[in-house]
C-alpha positions as CSV (number, residue, x, y, z in Angstrom):
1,X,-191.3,-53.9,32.3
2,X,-188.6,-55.4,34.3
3,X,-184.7,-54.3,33.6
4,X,-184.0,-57.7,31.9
5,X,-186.7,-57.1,29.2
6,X,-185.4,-53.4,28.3
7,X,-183.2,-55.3,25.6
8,X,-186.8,-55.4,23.6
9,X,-187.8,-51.9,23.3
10,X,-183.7,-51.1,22.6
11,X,-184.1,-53.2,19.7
12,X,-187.5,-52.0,18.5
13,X,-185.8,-48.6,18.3
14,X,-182.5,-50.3,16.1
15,X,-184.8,-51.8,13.7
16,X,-186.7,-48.4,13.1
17,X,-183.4,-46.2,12.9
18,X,-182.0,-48.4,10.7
19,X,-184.9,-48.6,8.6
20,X,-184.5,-44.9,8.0
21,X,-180.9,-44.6,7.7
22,X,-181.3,-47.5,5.1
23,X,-184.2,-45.0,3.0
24,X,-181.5,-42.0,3.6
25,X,-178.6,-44.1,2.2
26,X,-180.4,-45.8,-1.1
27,X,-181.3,-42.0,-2.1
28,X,-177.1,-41.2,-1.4
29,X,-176.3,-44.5,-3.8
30,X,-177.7,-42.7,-6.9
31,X,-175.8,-39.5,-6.1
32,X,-172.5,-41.0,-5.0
33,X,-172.4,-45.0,-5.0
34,X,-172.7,-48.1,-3.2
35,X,-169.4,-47.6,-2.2
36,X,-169.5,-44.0,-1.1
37,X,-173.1,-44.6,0.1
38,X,-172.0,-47.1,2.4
39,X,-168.7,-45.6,4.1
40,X,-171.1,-42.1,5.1
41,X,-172.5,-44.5,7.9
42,X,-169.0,-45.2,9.4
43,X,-167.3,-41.7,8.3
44,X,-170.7,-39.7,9.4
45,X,-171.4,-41.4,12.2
46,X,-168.3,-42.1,14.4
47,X,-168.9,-37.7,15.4
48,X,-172.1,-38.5,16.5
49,X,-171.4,-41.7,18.7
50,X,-168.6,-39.6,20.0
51,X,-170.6,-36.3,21.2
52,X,-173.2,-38.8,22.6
53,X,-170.0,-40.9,24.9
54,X,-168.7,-37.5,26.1
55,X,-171.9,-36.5,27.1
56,X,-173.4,-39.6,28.8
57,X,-169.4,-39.3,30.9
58,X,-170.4,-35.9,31.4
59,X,-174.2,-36.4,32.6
60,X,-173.3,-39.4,34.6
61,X,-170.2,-38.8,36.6
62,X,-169.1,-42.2,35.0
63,X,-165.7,-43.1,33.8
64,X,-164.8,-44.7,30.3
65,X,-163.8,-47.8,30.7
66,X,-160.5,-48.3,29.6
67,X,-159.6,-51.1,26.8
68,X,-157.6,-54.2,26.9
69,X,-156.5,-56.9,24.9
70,X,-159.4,-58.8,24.8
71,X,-161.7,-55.9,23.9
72,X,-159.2,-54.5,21.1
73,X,-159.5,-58.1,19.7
74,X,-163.6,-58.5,19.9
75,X,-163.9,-54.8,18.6
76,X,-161.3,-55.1,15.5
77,X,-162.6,-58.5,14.4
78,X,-166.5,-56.8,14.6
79,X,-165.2,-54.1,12.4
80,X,-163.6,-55.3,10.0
81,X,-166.0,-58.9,9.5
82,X,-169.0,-56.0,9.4
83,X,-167.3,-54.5,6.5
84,X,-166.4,-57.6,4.4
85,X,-170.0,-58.6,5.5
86,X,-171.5,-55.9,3.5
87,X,-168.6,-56.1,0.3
88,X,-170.0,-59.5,0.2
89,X,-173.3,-58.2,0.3
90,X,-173.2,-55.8,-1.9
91,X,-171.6,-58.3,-4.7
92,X,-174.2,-60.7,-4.3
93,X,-176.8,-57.9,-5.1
94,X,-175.1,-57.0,-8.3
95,X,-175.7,-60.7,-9.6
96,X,-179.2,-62.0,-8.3
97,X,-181.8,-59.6,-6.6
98,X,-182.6,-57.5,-3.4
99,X,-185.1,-59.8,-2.2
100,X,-183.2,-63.1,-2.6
101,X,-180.1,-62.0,-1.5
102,X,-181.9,-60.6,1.4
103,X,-183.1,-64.5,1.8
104,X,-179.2,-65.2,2.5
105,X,-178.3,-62.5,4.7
106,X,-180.9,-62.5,6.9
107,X,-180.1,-66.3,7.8
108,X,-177.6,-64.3,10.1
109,X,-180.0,-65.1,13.1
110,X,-179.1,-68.6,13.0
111,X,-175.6,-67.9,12.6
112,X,-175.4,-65.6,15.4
113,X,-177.1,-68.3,17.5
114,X,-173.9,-71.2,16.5
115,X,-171.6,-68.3,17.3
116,X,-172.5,-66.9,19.8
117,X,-172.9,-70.5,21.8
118,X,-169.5,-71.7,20.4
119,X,-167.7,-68.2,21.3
120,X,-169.2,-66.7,24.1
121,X,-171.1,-69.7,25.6
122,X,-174.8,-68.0,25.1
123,X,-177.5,-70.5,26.3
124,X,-179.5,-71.4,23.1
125,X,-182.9,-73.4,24.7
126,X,-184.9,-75.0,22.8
127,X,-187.9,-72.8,22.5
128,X,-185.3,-69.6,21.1
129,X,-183.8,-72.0,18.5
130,X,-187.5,-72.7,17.6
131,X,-188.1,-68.7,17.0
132,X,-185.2,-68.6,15.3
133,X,-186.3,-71.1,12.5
134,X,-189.5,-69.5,12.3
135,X,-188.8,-66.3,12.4
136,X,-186.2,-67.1,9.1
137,X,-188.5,-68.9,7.6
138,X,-190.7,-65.7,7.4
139,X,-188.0,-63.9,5.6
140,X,-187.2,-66.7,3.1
141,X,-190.7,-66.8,2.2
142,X,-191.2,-63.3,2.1
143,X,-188.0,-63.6,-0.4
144,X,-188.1,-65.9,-2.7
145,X,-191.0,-65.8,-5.1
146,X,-192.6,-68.7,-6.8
147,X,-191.0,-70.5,-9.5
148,X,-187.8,-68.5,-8.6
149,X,-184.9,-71.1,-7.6
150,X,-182.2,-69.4,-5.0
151,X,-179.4,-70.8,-7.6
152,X,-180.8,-69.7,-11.1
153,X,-177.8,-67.2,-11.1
154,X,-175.1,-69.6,-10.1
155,X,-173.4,-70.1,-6.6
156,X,-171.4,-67.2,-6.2
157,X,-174.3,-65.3,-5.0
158,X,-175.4,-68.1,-3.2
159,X,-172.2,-68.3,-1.6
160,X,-171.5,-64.5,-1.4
161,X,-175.1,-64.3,0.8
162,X,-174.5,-67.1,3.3
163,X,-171.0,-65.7,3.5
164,X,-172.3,-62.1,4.2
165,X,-174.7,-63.1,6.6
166,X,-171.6,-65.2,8.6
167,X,-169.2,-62.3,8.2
168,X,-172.8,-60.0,10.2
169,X,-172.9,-62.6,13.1
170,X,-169.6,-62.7,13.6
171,X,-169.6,-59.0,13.6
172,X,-172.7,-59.4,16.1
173,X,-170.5,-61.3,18.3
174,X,-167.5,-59.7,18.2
175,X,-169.5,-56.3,19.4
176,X,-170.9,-58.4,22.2
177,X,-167.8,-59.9,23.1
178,X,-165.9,-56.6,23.5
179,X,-168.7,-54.9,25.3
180,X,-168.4,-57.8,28.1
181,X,-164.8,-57.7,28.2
182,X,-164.7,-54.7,29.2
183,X,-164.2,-54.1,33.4
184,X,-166.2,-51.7,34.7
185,X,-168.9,-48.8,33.5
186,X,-172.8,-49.5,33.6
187,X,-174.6,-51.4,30.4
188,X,-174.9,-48.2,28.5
189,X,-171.5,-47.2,28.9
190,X,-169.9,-49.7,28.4
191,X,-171.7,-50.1,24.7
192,X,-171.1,-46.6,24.1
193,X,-167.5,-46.8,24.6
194,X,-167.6,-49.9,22.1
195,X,-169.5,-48.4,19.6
196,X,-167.2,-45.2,19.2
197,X,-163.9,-48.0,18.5
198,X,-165.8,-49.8,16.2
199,X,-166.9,-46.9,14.1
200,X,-163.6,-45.3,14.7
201,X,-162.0,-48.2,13.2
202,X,-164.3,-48.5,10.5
203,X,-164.1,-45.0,9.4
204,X,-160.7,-45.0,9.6
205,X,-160.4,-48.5,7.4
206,X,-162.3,-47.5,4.8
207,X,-160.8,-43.5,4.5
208,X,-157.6,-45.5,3.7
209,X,-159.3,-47.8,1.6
210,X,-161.2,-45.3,-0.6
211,X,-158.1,-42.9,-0.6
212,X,-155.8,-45.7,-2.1
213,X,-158.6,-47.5,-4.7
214,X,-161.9,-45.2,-5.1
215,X,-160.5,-41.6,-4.4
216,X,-163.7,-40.5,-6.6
217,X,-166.5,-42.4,-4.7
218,X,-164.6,-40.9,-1.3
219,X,-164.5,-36.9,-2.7
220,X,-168.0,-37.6,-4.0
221,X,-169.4,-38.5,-0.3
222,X,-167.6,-35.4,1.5
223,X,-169.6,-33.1,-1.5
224,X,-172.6,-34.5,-0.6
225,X,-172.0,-33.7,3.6
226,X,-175.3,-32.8,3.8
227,X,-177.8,-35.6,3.4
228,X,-174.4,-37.7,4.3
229,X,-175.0,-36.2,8.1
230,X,-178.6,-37.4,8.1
231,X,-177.4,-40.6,7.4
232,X,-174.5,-41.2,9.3
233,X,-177.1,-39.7,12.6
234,X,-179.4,-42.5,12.4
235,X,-176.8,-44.7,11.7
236,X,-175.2,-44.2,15.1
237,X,-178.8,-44.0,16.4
238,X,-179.4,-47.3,15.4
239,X,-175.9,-48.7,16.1
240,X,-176.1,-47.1,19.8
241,X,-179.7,-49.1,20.1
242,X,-178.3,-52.2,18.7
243,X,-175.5,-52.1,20.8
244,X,-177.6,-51.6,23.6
245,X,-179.1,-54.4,23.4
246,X,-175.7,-56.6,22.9
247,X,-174.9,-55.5,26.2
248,X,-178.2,-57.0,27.6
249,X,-179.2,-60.1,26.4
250,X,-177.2,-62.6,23.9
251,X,-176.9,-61.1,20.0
252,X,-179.4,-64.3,18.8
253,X,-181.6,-62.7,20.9
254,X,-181.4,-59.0,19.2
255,X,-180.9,-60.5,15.5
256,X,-183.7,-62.4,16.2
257,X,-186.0,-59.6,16.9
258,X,-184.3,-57.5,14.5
259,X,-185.8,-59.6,11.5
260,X,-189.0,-56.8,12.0
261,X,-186.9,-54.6,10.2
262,X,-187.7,-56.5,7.4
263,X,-191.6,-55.4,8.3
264,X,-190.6,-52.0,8.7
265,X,-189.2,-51.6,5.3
266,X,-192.2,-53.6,3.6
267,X,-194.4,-50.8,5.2
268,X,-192.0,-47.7,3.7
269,X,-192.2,-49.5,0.5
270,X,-195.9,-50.0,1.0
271,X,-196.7,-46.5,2.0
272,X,-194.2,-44.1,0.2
273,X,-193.5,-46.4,-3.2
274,X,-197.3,-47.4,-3.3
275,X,-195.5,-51.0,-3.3
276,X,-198.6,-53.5,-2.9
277,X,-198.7,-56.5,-0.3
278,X,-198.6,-59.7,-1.7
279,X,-200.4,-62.9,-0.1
280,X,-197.1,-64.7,0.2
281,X,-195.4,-61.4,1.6
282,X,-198.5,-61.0,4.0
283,X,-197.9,-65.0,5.1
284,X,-193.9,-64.4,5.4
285,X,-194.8,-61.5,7.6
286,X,-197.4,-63.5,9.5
287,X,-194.2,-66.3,10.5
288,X,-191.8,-63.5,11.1
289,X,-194.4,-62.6,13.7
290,X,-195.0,-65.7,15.0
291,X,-191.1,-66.2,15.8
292,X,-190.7,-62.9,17.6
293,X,-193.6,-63.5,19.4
294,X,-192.3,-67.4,20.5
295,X,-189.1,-65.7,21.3
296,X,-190.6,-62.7,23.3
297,X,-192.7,-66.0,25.2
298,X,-189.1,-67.6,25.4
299,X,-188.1,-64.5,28.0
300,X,-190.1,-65.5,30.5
């Protein structure tokens, strides 16, 4: 495989670590909620993003690149937007279900694409563009089930959806943004030395957050260290993979690809919740497919 292709098997390995750090944290949401559940992947896993920057410097000889304005602007707007991306998230769930509001967010790719053109200038041909739909397409059909409208509940969750899967692209960007901005340091490095100020930030953010307005949601997650350290592990896992692959190719790119994390978790469910496959699930699977393989085709 040639060295501009590595950004395929780097994303592979996001989708599956965050497939598991997803299973760890819905088991951590009945013991400590959402809100609790959600901050362990920040608070948990800024150590391990650390120890893994100190020793890549350490292995490498390499020196961590130093920031500057531009970078402290990309990385603070990727924090904070990923945050609001997931409040927004998170509200939509709690008035219309999992599977439609998963129909909203995951429209990211497509977001990610406008972005990332209008911000950083990625070429968008028309053959990616093409994956993109199709890939999307995969998920809203895989979403929504028959007879089910997407505004029976109103528009807030509507809105709330579209509006968390903006507030992930622009996150997506933002990461992508500061990685390039910075001046010197190898691919690896130099999304290594991104990812620990973005979860830096984040942990910090929310420890403030949680201190001031949900002190009991914040004690409850430091109780429960234990499964919290599993999570907050693959979260940086999957956040050093994803960022990875940020530093390689354009973020439409990675999001795209990303959407077989949606396949992943239909084969947990599947396997471990004895979950049966539907024939419109198995046909929203078979387009989410057929994008990643037109945008894998797209590469070369």
């Amino acid at each position: 495989m040639t060295t501009s292709l590595i950004w395929i098997p780097v994303t592979l390995a996001a989708a599956a670590a965050q497939t598991g750090r997803n299973a760890t944290q819905r088991r951590l949401t009945e013991t400590i909620g959402t809100v609790g559940a959600t901050q362990v992947r920040f608070l948990y896993g800024f150590p391990f993003a650390l120890l893994a920057l100190a020793g890549m410097a350490l292995a490498t000889g390499e020196r961590v690149p130093a920031p500057n304005a531009t970078f402290l602007a990309y990385v603070l707007t990727g924090a904070v937007t990923q945050i609001m991306a997931t409040a927004l998230m998170l509200s939509a769930m709690r008035e219309r279900a999992f599977s439609v509001v998963t129909a909203y967010t995951k429209t990211e790719p497509v977001q990610v694409a406008l972005f990332g053109l209008l911000l950083l200038g990625d070429h968008l041909t028309p053959a990616m563009a093409l994956a993109i739909a199709v890939a999307t397409s995969g998920v809203l059909v895989m979403s929504v089930k028959p007879g089910t409208s997407l505004t029976a509940s109103g528009t807030r969750p509507v809105l709330f959806g579209l509006a968390s899967g903006a507030f992930f692209a622009v996150a997506a960007i933002g990461f992508r943004g500061a990685i390039l901005s910075l001046d010197e340091g190898s691919s690896v490095m130099r999304a290594s030395t991104t990812l620990v100020w973005a979860l830096g930030l984040q942990a910090a953010i929310l420890l403030v957050w949680l201190g001031a307005f949900d002190r009991k949601a914040l004690l409850a997650s430091f109780a429960a260290w234990r499964p919290s350290l599993g999570a907050g592990f693959l979260g940086a896992l999957a956040s050093q993979f994803w960022f990875i692959g940020f530093a390689l190719t354009t973020a439409a790119n990675v999001r795209t690809l990303a959407l077989v994390e949606v396949l992943m978790a239909q084969a947990v469910s599947h396997r471990f919740l004895a979950q049966a496959t539907t024939r419109r699930e198995l046909a929203g699977m078979l387009l989410i497919l057929g994008g990643v393989a037109l945008l894998l085709l797209a590469q070369r």
